[in-house]
VEXDREN-2710 file (C-alpha; in Angstrom, 1 decimal):
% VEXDREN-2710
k/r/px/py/pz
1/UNK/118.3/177.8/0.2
2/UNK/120.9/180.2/0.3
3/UNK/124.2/179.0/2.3
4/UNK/124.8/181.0/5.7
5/UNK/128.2/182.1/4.3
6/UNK/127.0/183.5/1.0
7/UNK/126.2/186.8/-0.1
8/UNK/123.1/188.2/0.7
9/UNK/120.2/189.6/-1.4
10/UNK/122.1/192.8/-2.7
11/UNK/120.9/196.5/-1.3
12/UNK/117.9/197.7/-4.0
13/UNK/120.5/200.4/-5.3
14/UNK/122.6/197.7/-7.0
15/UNK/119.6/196.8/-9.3
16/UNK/120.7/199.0/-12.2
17/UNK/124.1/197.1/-12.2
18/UNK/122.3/194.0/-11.9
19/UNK/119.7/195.0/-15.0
20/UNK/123.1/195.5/-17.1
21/UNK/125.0/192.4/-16.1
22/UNK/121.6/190.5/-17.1
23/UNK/121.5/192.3/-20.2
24/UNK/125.1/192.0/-21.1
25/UNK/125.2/188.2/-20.2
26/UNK/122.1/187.5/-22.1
27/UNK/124.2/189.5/-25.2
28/UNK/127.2/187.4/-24.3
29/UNK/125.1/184.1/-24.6
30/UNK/124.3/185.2/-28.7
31/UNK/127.8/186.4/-29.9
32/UNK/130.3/183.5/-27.5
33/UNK/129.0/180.6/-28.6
34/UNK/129.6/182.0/-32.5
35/UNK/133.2/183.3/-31.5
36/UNK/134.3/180.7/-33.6
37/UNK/132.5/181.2/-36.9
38/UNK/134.0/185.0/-36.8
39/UNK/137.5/183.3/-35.9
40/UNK/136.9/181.2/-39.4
41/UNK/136.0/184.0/-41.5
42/UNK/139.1/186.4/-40.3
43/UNK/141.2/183.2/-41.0
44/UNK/139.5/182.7/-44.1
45/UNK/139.8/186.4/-44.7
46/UNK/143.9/186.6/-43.6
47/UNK/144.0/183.8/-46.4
48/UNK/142.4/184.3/-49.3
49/UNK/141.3/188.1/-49.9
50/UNK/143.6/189.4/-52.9
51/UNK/145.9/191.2/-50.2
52/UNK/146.2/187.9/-47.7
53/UNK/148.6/185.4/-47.2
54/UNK/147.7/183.2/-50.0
55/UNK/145.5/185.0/-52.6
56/UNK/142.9/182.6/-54.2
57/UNK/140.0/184.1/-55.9
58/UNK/137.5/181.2/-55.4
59/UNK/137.8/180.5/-51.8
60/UNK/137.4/184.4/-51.5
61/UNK/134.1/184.1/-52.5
62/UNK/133.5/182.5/-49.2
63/UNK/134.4/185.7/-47.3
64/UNK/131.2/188.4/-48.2
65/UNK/128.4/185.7/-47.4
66/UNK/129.9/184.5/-44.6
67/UNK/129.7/187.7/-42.8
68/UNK/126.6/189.4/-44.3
69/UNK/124.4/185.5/-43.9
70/UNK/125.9/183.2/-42.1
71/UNK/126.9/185.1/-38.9
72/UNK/124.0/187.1/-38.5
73/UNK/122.1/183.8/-38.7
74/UNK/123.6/181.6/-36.2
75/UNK/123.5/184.7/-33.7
76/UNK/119.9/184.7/-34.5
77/UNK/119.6/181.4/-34.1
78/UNK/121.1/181.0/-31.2
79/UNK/119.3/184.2/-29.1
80/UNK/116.0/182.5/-30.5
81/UNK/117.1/178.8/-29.2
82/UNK/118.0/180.7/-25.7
83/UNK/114.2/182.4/-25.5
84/UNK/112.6/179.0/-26.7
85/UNK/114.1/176.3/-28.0
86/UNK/115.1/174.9/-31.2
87/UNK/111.4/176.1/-32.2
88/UNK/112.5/179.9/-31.6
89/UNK/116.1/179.8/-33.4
90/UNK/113.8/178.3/-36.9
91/UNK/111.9/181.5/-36.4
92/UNK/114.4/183.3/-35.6
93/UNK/116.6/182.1/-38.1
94/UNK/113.7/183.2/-40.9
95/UNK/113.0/186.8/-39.3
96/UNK/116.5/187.9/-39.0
97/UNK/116.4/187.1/-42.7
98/UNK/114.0/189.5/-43.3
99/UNK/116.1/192.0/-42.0
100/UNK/119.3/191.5/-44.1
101/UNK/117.2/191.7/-47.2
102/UNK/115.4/194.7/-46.1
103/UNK/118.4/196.1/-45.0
104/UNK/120.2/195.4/-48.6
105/UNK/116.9/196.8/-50.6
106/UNK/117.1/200.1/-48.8
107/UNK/120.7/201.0/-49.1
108/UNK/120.5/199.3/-53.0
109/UNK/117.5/202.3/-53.4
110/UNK/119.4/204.5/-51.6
111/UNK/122.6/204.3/-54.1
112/UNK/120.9/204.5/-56.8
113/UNK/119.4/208.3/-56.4
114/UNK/122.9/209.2/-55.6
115/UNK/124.7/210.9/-58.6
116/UNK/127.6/209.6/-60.7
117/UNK/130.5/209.6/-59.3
118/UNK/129.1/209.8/-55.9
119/UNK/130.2/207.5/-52.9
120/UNK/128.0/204.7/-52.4
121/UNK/127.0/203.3/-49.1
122/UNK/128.2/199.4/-48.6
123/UNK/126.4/196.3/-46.8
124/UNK/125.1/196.8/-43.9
125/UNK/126.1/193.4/-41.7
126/UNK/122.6/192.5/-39.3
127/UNK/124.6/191.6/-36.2
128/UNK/122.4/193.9/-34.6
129/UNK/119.3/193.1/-36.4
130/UNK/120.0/189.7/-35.1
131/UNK/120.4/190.4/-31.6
132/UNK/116.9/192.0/-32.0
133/UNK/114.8/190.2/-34.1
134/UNK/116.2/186.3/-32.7
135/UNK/114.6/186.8/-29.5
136/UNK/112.0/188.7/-30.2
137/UNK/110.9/186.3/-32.7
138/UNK/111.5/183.2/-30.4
139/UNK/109.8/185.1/-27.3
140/UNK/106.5/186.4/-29.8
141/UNK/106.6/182.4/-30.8
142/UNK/106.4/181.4/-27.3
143/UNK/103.2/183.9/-26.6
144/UNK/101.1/182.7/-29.3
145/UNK/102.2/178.8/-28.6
146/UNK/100.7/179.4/-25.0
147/UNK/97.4/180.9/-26.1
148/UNK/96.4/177.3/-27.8
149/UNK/98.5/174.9/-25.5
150/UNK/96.5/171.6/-24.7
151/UNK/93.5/173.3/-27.1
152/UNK/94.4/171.8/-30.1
153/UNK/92.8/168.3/-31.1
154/UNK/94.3/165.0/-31.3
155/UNK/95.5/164.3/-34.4
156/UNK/96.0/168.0/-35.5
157/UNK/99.1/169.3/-33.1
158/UNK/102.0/168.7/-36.3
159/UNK/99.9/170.1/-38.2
160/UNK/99.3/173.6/-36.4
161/UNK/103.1/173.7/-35.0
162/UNK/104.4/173.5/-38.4
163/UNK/102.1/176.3/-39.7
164/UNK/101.8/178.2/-36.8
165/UNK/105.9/178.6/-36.9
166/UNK/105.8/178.9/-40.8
167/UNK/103.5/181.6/-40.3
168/UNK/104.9/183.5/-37.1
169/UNK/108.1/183.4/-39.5
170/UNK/106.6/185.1/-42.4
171/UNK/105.2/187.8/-40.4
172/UNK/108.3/188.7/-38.1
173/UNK/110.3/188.3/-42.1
174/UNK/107.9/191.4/-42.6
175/UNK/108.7/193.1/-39.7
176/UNK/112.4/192.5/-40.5
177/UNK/112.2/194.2/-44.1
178/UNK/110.1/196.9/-43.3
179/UNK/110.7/198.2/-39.7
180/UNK/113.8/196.4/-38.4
181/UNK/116.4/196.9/-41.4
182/UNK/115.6/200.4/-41.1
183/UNK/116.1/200.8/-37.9
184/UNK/119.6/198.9/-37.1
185/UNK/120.5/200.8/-40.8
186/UNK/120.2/203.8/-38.6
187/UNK/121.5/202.9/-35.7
188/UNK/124.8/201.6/-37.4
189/UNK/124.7/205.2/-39.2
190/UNK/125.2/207.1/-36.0
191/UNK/127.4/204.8/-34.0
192/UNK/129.5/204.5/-37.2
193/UNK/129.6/208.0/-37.2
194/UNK/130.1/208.5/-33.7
195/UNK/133.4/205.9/-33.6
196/UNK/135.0/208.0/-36.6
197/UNK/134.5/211.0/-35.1
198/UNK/136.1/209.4/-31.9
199/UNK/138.9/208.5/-34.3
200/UNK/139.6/211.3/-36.7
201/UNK/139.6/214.0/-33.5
202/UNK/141.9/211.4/-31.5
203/UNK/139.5/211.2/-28.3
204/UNK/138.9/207.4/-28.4
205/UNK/141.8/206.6/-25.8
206/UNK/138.6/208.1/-23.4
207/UNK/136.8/205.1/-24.1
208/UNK/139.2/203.5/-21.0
209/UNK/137.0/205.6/-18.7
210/UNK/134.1/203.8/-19.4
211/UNK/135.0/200.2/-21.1
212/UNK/137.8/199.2/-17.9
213/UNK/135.7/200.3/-14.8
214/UNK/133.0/198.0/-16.6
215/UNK/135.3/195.1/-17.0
216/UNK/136.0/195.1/-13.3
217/UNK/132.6/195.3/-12.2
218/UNK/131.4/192.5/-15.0
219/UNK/129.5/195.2/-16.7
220/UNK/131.6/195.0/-20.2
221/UNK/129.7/192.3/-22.0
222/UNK/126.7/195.2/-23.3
223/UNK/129.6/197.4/-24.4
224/UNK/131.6/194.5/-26.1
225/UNK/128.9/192.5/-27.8
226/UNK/126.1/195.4/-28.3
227/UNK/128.0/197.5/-29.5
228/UNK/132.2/196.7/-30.2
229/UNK/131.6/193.2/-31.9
230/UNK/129.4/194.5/-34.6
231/UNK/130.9/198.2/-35.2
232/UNK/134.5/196.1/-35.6
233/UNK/132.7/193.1/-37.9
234/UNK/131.7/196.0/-39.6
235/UNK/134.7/197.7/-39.8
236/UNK/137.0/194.7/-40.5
237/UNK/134.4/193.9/-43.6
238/UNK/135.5/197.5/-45.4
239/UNK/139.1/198.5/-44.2
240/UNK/140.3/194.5/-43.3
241/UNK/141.0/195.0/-39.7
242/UNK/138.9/197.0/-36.7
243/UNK/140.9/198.9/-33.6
244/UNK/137.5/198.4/-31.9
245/UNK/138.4/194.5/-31.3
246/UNK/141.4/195.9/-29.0
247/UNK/139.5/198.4/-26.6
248/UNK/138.4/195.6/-24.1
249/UNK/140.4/192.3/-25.4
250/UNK/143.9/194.1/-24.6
251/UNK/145.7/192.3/-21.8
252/UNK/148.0/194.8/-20.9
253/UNK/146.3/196.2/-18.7
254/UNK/145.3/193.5/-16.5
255/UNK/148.7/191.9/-17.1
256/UNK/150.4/195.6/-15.4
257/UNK/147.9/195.1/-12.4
258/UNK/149.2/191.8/-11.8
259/UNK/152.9/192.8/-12.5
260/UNK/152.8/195.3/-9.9
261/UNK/150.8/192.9/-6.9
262/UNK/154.0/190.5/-7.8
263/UNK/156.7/193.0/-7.1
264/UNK/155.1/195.7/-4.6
265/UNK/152.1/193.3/-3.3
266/UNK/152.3/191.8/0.5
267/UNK/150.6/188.6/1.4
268/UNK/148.3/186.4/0.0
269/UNK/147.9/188.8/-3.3
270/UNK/151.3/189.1/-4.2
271/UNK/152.0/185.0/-3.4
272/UNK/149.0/184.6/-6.1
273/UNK/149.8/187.3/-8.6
274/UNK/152.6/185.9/-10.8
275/UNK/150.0/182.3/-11.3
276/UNK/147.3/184.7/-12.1
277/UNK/149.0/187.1/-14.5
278/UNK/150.2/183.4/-16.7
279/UNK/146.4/182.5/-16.6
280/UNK/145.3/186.2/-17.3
281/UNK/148.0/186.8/-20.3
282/UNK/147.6/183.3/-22.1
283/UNK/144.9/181.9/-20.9
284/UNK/143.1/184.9/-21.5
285/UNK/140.6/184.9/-18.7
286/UNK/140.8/188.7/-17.6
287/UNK/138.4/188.0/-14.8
288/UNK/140.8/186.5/-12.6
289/UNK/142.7/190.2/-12.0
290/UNK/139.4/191.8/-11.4
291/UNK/139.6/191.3/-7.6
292/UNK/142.7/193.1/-7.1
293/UNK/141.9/195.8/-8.6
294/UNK/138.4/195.7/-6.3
295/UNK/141.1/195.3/-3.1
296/UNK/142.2/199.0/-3.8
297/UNK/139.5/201.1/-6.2
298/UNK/142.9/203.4/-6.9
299/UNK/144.2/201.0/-8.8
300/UNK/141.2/201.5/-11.6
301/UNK/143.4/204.8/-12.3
302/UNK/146.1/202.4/-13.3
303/UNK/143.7/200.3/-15.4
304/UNK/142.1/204.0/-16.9
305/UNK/145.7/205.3/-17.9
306/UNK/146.6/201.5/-19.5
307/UNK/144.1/201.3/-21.4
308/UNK/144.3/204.9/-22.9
309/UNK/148.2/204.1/-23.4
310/UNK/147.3/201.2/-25.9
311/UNK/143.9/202.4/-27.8
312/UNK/146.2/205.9/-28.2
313/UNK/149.1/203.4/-29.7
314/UNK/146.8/201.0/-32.1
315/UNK/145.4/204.8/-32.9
316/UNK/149.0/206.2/-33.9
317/UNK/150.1/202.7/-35.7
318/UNK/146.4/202.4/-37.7
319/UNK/146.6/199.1/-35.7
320/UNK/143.5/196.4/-35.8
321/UNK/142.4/192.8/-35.8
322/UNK/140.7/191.3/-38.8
323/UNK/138.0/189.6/-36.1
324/UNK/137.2/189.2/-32.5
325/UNK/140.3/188.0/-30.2
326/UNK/138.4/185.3/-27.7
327/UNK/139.2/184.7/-25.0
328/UNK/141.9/187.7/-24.6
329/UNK/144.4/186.1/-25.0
330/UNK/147.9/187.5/-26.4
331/UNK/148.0/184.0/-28.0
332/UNK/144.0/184.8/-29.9
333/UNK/145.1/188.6/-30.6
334/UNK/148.6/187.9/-32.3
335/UNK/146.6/185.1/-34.4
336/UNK/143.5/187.7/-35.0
337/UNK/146.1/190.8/-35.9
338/UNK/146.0/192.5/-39.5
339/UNK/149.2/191.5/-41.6
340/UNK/150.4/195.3/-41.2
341/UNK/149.1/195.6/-37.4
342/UNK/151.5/193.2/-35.6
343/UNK/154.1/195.9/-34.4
344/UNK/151.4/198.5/-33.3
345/UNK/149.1/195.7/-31.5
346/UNK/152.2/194.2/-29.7
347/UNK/153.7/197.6/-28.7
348/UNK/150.1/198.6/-27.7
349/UNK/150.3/195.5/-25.1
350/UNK/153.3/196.4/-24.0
351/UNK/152.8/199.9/-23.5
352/UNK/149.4/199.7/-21.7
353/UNK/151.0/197.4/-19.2
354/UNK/153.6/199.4/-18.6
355/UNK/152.0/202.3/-17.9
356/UNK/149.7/200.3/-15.7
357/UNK/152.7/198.7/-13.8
358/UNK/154.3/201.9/-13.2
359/UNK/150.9/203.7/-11.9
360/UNK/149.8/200.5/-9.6
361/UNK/153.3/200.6/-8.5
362/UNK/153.1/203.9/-7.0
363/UNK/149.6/202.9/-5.8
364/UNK/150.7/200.0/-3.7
365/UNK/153.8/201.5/-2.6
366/UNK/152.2/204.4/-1.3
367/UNK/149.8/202.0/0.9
368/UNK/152.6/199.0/1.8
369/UNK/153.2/200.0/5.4
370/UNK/149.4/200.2/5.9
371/UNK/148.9/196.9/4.1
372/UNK/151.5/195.2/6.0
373/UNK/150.2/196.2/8.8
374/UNK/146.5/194.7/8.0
375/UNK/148.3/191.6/6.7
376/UNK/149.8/191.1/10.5
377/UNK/146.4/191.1/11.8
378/UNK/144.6/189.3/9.4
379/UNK/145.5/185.7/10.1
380/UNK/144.1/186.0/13.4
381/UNK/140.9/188.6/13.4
382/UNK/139.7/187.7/9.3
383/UNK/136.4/186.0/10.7
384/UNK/135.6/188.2/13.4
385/UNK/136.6/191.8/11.5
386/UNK/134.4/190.4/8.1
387/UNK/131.2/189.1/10.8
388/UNK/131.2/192.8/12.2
389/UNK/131.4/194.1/9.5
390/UNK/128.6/192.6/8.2
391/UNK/129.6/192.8/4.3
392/UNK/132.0/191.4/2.1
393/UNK/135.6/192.9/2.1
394/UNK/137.8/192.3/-1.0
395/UNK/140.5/192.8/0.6
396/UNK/140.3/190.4/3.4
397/UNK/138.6/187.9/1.3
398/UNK/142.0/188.4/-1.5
399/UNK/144.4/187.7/1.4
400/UNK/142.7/185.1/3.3
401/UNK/142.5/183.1/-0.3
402/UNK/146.2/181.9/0.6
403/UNK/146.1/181.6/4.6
404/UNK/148.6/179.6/6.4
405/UNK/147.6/176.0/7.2
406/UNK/147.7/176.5/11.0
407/UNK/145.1/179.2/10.5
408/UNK/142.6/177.3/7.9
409/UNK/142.6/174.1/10.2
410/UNK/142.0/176.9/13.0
411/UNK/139.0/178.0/11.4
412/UNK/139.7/181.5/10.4
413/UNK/140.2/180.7/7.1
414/UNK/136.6/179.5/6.5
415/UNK/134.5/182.6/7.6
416/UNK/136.5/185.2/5.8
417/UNK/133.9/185.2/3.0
418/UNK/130.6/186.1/5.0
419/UNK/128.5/189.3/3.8
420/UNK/125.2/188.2/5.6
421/UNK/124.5/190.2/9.0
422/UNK/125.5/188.5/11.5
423/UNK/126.0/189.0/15.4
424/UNK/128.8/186.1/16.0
425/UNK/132.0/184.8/13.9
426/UNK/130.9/181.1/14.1
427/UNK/127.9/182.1/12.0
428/UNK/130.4/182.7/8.8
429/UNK/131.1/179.0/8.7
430/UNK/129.7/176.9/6.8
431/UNK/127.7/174.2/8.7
432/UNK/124.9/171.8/6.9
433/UNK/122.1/172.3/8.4
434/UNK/119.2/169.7/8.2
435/UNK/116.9/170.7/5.7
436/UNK/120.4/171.3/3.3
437/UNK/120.5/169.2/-0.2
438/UNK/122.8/166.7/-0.2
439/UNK/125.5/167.7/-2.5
440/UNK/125.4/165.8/-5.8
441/UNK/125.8/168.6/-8.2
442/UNK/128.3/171.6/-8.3
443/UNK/127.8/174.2/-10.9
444/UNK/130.4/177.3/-11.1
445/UNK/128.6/179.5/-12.9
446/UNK/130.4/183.0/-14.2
447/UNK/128.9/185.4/-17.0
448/UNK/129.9/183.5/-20.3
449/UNK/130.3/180.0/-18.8
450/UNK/133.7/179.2/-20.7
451/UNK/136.8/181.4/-18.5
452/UNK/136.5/181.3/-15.3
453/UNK/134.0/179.1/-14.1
454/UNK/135.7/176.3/-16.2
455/UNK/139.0/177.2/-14.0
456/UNK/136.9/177.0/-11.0
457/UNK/135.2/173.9/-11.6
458/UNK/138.5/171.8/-12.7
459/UNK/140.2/173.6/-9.2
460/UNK/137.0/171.5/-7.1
461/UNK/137.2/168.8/-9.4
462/UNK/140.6/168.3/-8.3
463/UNK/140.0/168.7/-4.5
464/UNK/136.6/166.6/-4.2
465/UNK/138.9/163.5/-6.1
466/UNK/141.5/163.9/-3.6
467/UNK/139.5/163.3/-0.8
468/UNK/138.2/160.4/-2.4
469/UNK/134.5/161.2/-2.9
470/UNK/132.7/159.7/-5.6
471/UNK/129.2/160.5/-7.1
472/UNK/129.8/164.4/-7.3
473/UNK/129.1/166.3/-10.6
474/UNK/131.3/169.2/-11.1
475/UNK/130.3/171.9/-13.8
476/UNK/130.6/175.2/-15.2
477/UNK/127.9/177.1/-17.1
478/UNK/126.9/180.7/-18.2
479/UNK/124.7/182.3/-15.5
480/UNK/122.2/182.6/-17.5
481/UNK/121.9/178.7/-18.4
482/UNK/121.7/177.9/-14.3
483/UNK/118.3/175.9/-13.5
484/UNK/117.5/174.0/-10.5
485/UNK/119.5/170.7/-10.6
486/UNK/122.2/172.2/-8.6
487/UNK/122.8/171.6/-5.0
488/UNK/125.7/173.7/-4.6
489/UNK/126.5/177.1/-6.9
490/UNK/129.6/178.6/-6.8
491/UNK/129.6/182.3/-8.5
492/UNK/131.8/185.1/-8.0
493/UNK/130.0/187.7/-5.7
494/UNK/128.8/190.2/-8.4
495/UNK/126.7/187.4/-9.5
496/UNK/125.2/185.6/-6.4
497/UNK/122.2/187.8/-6.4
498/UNK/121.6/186.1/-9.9
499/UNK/122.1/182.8/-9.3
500/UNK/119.6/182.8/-5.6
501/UNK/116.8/183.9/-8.6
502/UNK/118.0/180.9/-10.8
503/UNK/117.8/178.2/-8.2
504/UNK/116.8/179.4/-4.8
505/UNK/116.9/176.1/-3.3
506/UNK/120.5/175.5/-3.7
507/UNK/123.5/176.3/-1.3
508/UNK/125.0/179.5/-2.9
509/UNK/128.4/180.3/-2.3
510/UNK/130.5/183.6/-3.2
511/UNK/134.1/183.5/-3.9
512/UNK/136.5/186.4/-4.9
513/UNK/138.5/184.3/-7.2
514/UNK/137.5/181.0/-9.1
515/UNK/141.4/180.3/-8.8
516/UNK/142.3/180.0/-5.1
517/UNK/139.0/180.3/-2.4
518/UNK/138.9/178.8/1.1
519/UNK/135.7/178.0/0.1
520/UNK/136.9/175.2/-1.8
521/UNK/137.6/173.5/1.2
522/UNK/134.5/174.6/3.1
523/UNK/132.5/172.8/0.4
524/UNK/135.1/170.0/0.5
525/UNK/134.2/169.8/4.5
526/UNK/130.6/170.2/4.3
527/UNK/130.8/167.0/1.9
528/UNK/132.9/165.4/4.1
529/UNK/130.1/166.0/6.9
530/UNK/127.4/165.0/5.1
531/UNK/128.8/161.6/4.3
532/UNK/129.7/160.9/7.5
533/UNK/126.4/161.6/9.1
534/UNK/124.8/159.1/6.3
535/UNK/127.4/156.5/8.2
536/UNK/126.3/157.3/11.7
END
């Protein structure tokens, strides 16, 4: 069932952007959960290499198969465990395998027709190769499983799982060493290439014009964990630090955006603004300024220019982090930052929200009389502008997020959020209609499952305790772990479309912000209805 007040099914043309945010998120599910074996090895590394903190020759050793076995592994492991099961990460585990060894036996062949003297090529870490060959070993696993399901004898079924996974395992090893190894070897040729030359000619700053529209539109994960995570690994395993860990991790940006909605903002974004920016620079969930950029698209501009400001300022300081800063945090990337990096990383923060503060400032003042204007009618017209309408409007929903108390108990407040079609304000609200679940589970569900949604779900939490409901689960999960237990899902509105495929029988509703929705009280009143009808 989708709720009234949700988003509907997005226009065909948004498919594209839907493919990549599946594709990202399904990237995002490998690499997060493994953030913090690559956390343990840069600490291990800041520690122990011969130019760390504290030198020690032994526990070096730790540092090289860490990141050329280990982290490949439990990437693979964990993209075959999301395909199928603990069955597809064993297989996967034994494929991506494969892969490294193929990988090392090429190269090995390669430096040895190379002449004295010559510059030998180094290891080639498989974070790629994992990404590949875990689910495609878990999902070719699955296919054969289902060609003898409930056709094996009584007695025998131990017996062919544990060959037939032995055996898919030993074949996709194959496929590793001969076909994959050479192939991600390639691959991590040109796109190493490609990031030097980026470097050495001093065009990478144009990487903004790609990486922070994606951020904004939930797009970034591909980018960041296809591509960033393991040209940096790669990077910080040669030169002891990587500038690509700071291209989409910098909070500058995000923290200038919020700088400026606190000082030249009107309404509801500026009262929220200086909470978010704490949350966005500490916390390091960088979703949570996302919608005020979406309020005014000029402000992306702002974003473009800040982001340039600090890649061209790690660029001019040789500036880098010995291993992925997550979440974004300034607390994760002053911990994460090369001994000789800390005054180009911090000045590149600083910088890059500067420059977006100053740009957004001009922005926003440019627009203030108009926005002031909108804020004087918005109190009273929010419903009825957003239900003719008949799509979502950032803006409206961003300002109605702190509404007076006079108008949410008027009703306004709880129809701002309507993107279906509909002919009459009242049909924004959100009313439970008879065949509706009764509410039992809430899942906020965002791309990662760890930032935002967690925010979210502790914000409801909070709200269905003080209006002394028992019984009600509250949860956050990654999108792409969403199944069909939920009654009531709460995403952010690039992400609804996804979560009616996941479980179309529950209530769906959009918010702009996991941190402060009306609709947090519209779920809290729908609850409140349901309950009392069970007394009638």
């Amino acid at each position: 069932m989708t709720d009234t007040a949700a988003t509907a099914q997005e226009p065909t043309k948004s498919g594209a952007r839907v493919a990549i945010q599946k594709f990202g998120t399904f990237l995002s599910g490998m690499i997060m959960p493994n953030i913090p074996a690559l956390i343990a090895w840069g600490i291990i590394t800041a520690f122990f290499i011969p130019d760390g903190w504290t030198p020690n020759e032994g526990l070096a050793t730790l540092v090289g198969p860490t990141i050329h076995y280990l982290l490949p592994l439990i990437i693979a492991s964990t993209g075959g465990r999301m395909v199928y099961d603990a069955r597809g990460a064993v297989v996967a585990s034994i494929a991506t395998m494969g892969a490294i060894v193929g990988s090392d036996y090429l190269i090995a062949q390669f430096n040895a027709t190379l002449p004295e003297g010559a510059s030998e090529l180094g290891e080639v870490h498989m974070f790629i190769g994992a990404m590949i060959m875990g689910p495609l070993s878990a999902w070719v696993m699955k296919q054969l499983d289902k060609l003898w399901e409930n056709k094996i004898r009584a007695g025998f079924e131990m017996l062919v799982n544990m060959f037939s996974a032995g055996i898919v395992g030993f074949l996709m090893a194959l496929v590793g060493f001969y076909v994959i190894a050479r192939v991600v070897n390639w691959i991590m040729d040109v796109l190493s290439t490609a990031v030097g030359w980026l470097i050495e000619t001093g065009v990478l700053p144009l990487v903004s014009l790609v990486i922070e529209p994606a951020k904004v539109f939930f797009l970034n994960n591909a980018i960041n964990h296809g591509v960033l995570t393991p040209l940096g690994t790669q990077m910080a395993a040669t030169d002891g630090k990587s500038i690509l860990f700071l291209l989409e991790a910098n909070p500058g940006p995000g923290l200038g955006i919020l700088l400026a909605f606190t000082f030249f903002g009107v309404g509801a974004a500026r009262a929220t603004a200086p909470g978010a920016a704490i949350i966005h620079f500490f916390g390091g969930i960088h979703e949570i300024y996302f919608p005020y950029v979406l309020m005014k698209p000029a402000l992306l501009l702002a974003v473009i220019l800040g982001g340039a400001t600090g890649v061209t300022t790690n660029m001019l300081f040789d500036a880098g982090l010995r291993a992925p800063a997550s979440p974004g945090s300034i607390i994760a990337i002053i911990a994460q930052t090369a001994s000789d990096s800390y005054l180009g990383v911090i000045l590149s923060v600083i910088l890059s929200a500067t420059v977006t503060f100053l740009v957004a400032a001009v922005i926003l003042r440019a627009s203030r009389k108009r926005d002031l204007e909108n804020e004087d009618a918005l109190a009273q017209a929010i419903a009825k502008t957003e239900a003719n309408k008949g799509k979502k409007s950032d803006a409206l929903s961003g300002l109605a997020a702190t509404s007076t108390a006079g108008a949410a108990a008027s009703g306004g407040g709880g129809k701002h959020a309507s993107t279906d079609p509909v002919d009459e304000p009242a049909a924004g609200t959100s009313t439970a209609t008879e065949d509706a679940p009764e509410i039992r589970k809430i899942v906020f569900a965002c791309d990662a499952g760890m930032g935002s949604s967690a925010m979210g779900a502790s914000v409801m939490r909070n709200k269905i305790k003080k209006a002394g409901f028992e019984g009600i689960e509250v949860t956050n999960l990654a999108i792409a772990n969403l199944d069909t237990s939920a009654d009531l899902v709460i995403t952010q509105k690039e992400l609804t479309t996804r979560a009616q495929q996941k479980n179309p029988d529950a209530i769906h509703v959009s918010v702009d912000n996991f941190m402060n929705s009306p609709r947090y009280d519209e779920v809290v009143e729908r609850i409140r209805e349901q309950r009392s009808g069970e007394g009638e």
